[in-house]
N, CA and C of each residue as an Amber inpcrd file, in Angstrom:
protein
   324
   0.8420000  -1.1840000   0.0000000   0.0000000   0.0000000   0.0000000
   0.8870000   1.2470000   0.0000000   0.3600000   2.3140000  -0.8080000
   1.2240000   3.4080000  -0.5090000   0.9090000   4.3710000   0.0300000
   2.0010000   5.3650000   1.0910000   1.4810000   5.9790000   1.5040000
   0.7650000   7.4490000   1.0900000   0.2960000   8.1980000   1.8120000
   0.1680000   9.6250000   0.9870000  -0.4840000  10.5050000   2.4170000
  -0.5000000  11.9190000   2.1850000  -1.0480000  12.4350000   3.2200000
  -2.2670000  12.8800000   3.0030000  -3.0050000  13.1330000   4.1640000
  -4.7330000  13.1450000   3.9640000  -4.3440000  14.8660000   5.1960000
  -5.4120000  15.5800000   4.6850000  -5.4960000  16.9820000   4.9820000
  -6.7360000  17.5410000   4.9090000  -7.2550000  18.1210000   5.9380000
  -8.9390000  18.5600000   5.6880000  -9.0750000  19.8010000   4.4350000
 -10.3610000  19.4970000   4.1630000 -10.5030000  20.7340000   3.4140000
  -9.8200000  22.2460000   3.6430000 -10.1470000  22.6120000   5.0670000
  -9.5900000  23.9750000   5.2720000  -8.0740000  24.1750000   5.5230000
  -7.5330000  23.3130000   5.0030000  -6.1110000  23.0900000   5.0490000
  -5.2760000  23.3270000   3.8310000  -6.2500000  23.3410000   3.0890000
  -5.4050000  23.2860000   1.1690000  -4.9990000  24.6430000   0.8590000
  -3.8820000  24.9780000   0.9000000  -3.1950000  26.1430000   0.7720000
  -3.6380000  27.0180000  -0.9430000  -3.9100000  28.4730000  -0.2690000
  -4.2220000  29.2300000  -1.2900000  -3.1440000  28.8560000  -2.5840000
  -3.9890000  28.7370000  -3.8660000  -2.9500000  28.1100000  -4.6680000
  -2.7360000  26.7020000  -5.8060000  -2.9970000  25.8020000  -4.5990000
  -3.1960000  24.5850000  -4.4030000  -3.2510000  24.3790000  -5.6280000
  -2.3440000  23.0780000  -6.3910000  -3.4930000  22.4110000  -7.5580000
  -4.3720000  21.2070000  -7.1900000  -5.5030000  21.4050000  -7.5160000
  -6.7310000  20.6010000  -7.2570000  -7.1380000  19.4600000  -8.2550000
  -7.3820000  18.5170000  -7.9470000  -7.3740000  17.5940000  -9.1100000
  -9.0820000  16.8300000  -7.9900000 -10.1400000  16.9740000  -8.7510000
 -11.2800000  16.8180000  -8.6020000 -11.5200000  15.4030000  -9.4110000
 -11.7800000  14.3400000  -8.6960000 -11.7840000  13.1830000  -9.1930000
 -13.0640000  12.6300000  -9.4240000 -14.3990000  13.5560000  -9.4140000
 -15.7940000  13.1450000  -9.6200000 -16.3780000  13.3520000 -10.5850000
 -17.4050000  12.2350000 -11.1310000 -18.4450000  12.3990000 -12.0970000
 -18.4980000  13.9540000 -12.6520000 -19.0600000  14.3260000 -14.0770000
 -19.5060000  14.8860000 -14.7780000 -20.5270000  15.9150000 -14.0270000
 -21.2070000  15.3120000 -13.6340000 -22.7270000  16.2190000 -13.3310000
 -21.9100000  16.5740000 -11.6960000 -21.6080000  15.9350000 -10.8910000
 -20.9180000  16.5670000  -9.7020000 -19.9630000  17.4320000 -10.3410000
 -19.0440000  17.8810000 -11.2010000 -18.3630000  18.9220000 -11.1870000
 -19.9440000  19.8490000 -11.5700000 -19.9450000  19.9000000 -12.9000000
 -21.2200000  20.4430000 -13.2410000 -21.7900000  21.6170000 -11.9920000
 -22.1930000  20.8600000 -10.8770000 -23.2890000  21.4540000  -9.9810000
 -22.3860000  22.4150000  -9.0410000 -21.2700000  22.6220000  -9.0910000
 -20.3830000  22.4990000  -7.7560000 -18.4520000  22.2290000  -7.9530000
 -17.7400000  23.3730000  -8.3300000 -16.3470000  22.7040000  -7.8160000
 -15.4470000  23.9370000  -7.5690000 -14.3210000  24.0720000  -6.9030000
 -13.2830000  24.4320000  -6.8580000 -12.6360000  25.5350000  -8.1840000
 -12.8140000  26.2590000  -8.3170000 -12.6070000  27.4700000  -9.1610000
 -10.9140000  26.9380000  -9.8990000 -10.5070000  26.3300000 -10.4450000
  -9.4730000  26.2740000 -11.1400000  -8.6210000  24.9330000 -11.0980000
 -10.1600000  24.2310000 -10.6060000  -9.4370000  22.9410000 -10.3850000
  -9.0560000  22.2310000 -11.7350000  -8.5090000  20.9200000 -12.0450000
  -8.7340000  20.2010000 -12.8170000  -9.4060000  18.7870000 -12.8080000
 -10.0840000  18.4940000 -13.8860000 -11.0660000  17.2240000 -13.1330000
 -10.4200000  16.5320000 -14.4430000 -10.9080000  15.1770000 -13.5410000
 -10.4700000  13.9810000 -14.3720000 -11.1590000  12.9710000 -13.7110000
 -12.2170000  12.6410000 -14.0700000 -13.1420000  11.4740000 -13.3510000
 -12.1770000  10.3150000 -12.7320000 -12.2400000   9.9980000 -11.7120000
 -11.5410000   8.8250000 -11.5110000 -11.2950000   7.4960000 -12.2970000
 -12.4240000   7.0600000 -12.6650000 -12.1310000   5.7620000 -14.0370000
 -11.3560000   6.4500000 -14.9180000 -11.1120000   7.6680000 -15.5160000
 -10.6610000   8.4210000 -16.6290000  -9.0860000   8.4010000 -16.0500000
  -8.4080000   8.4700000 -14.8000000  -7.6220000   8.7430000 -14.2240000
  -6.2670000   8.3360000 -15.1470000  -6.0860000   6.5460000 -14.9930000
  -4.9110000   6.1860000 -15.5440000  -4.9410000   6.1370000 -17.1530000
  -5.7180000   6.6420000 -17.8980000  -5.4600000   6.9460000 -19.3420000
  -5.1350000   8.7290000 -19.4150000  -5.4770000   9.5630000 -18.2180000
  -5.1170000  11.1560000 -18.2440000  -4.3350000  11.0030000 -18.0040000
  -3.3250000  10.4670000 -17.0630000  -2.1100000  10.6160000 -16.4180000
  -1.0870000  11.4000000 -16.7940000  -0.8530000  11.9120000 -18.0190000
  -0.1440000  12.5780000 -19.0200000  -0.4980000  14.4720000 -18.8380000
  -1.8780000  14.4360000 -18.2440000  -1.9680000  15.7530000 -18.6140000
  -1.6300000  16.6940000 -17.0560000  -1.3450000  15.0630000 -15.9570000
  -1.1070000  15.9820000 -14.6950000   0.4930000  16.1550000 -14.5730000
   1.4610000  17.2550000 -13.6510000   2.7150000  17.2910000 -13.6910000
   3.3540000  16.3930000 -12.8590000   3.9300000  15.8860000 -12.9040000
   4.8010000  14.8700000 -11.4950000   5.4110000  15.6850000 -10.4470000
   5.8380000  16.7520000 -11.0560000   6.8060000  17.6900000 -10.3770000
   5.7300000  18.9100000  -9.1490000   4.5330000  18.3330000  -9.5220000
   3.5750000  19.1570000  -8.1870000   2.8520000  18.6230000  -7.4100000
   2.8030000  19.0580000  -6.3020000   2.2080000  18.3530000  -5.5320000
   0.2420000  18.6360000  -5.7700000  -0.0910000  17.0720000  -5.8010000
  -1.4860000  17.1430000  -6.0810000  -2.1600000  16.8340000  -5.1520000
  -3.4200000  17.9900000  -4.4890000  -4.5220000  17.5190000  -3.6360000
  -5.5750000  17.3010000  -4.1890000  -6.4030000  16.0220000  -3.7910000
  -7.6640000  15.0980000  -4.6930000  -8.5500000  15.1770000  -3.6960000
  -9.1140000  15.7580000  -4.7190000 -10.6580000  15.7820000  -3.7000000
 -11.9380000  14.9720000  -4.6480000 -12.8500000  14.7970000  -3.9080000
 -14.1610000  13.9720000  -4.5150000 -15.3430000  14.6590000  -3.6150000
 -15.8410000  14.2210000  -3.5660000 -17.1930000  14.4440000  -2.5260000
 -17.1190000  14.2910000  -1.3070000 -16.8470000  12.8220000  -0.5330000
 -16.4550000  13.0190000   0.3390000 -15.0260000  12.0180000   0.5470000
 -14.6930000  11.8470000   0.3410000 -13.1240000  11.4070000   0.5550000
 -12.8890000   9.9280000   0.1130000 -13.7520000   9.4200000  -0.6550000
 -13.0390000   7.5980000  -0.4020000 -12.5100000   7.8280000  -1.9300000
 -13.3950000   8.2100000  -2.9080000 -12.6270000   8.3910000  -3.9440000
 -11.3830000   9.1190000  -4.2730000 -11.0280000   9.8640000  -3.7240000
 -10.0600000  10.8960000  -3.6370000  -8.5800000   9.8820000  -2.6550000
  -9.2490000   9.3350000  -1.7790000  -7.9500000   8.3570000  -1.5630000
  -7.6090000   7.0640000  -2.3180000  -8.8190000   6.6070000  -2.7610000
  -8.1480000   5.1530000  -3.5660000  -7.2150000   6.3070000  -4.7410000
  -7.6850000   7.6070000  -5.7550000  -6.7950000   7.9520000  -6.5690000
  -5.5460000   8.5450000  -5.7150000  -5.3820000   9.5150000  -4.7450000
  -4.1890000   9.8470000  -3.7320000  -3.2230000   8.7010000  -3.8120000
  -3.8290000   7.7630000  -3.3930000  -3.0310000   6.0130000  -3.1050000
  -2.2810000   5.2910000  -4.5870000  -3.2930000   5.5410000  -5.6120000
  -2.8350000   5.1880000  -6.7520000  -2.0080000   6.0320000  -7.4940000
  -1.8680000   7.3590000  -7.4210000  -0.8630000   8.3570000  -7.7110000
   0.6630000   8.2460000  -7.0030000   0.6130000   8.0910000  -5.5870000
   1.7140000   8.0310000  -5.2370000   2.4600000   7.2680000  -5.2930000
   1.4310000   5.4800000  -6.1250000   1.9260000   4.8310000  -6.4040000
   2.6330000   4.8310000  -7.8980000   1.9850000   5.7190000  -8.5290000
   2.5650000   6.0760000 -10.1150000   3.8450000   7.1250000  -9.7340000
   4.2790000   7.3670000  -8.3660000   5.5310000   8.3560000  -8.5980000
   5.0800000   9.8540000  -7.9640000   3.8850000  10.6290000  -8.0770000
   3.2770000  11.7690000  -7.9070000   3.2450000  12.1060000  -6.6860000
   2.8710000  13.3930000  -6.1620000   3.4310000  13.7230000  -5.0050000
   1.4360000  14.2000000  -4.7940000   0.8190000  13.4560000  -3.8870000
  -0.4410000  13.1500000  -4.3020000  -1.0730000  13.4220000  -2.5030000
  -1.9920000  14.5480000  -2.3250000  -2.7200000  14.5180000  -1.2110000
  -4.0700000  14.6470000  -0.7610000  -4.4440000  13.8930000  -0.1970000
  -5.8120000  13.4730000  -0.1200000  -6.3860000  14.8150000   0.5650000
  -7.2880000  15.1940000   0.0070000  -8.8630000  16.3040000   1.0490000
  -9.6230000  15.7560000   1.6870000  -9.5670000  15.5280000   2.8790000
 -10.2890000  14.4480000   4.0290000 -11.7010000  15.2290000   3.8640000
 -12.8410000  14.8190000   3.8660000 -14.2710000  14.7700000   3.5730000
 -14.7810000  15.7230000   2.6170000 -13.7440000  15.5510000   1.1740000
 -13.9730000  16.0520000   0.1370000 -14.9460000  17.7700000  -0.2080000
 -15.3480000  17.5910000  -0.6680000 -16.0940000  18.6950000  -1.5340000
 -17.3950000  18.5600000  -0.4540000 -17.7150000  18.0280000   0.2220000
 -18.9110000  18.3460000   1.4580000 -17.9150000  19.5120000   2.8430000
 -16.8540000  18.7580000   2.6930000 -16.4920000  19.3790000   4.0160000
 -15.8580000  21.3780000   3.4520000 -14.8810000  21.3880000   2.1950000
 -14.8210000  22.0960000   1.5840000 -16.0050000  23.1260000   1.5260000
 -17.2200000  22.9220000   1.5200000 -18.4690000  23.9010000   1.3730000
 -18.6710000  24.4770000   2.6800000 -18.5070000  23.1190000   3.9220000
 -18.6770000  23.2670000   5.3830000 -17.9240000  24.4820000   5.9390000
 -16.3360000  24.2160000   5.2980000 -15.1190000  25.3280000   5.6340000
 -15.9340000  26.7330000   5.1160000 -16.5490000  26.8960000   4.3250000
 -16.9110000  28.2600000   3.6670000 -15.7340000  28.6440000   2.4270000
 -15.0070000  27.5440000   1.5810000 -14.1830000  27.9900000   0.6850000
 -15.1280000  28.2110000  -0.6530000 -14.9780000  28.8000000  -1.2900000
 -14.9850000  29.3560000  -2.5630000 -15.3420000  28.4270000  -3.9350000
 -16.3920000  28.2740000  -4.4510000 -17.0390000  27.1590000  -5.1040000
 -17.5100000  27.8140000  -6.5780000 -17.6960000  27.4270000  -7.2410000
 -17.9970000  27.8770000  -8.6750000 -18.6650000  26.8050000  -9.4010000
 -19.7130000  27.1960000 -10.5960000 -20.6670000  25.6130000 -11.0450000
 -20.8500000  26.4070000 -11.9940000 -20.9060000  25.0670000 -13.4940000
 -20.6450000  25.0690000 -14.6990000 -21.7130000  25.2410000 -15.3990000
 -22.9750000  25.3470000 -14.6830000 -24.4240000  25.4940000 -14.7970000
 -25.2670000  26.8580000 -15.1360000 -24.8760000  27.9660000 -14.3670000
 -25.2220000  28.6010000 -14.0660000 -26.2540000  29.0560000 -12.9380000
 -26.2760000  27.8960000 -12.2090000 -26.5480000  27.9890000 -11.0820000
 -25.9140000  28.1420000  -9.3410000 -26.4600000  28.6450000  -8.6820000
 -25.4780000  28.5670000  -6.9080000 -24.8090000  27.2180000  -7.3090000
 -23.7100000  27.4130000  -7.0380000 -22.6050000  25.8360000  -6.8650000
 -23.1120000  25.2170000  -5.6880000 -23.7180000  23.9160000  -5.6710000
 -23.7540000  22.9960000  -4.8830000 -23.3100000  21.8470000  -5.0440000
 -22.7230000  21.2010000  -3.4140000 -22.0340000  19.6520000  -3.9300000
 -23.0450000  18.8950000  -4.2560000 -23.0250000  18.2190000  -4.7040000
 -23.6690000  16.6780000  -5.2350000 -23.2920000  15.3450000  -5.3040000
């Protein structure tokens, strides 16, 4: 198993690159203003478009997806950190949300 570090939402430093590992319609409703998404099944055929050389925090909704990819990144080499209760807890903190809809960003 590999390791990786897990960090709450209100912990992800202004900056951050974000790598959003959920469904279509969950970014859609709800995400992180500059993140990059890459559905998790989509993950190991993108692998190319993320940098090795940065450190990546993965978030999902609420955290299990975001660690099986965290876990599987650090196992590809990547410097890979988990957002402990994802994109629910992220809204909880009061951070900064944006949706592709045109509607209030909500998680889903």
């Amino acid at each position: 198993m590999s390791d990786f570090e897990t960090i709450p939402a209100s912990e992800v430093p202004e900056g951050a690159v974000i790598l959003d590992v959920r469904e279509e319609y969950e970014w859609a409703a709800g995400h992180v203003a500059g993140a990059l998404h890459i559905p998790l099944d989509q993950l190991p055929v993108r692998l190319d478009e993320l940098d090795a050389d940065e450190d990546l925090f993965i978030i999902c909704r609420t955290g299990g997806r975001s660690m099986r990819a965290a876990q599987w990144l650090v196992g590809q080499g990547y410097s890979a950190i988990n957002v402990a209760g994802g994109m629910d807890m992220w809204f909880e903190a009061g951070r900064p949300m944006v949706s592709d809809n045109g509607l209030k960003p909500v998680v889903l």
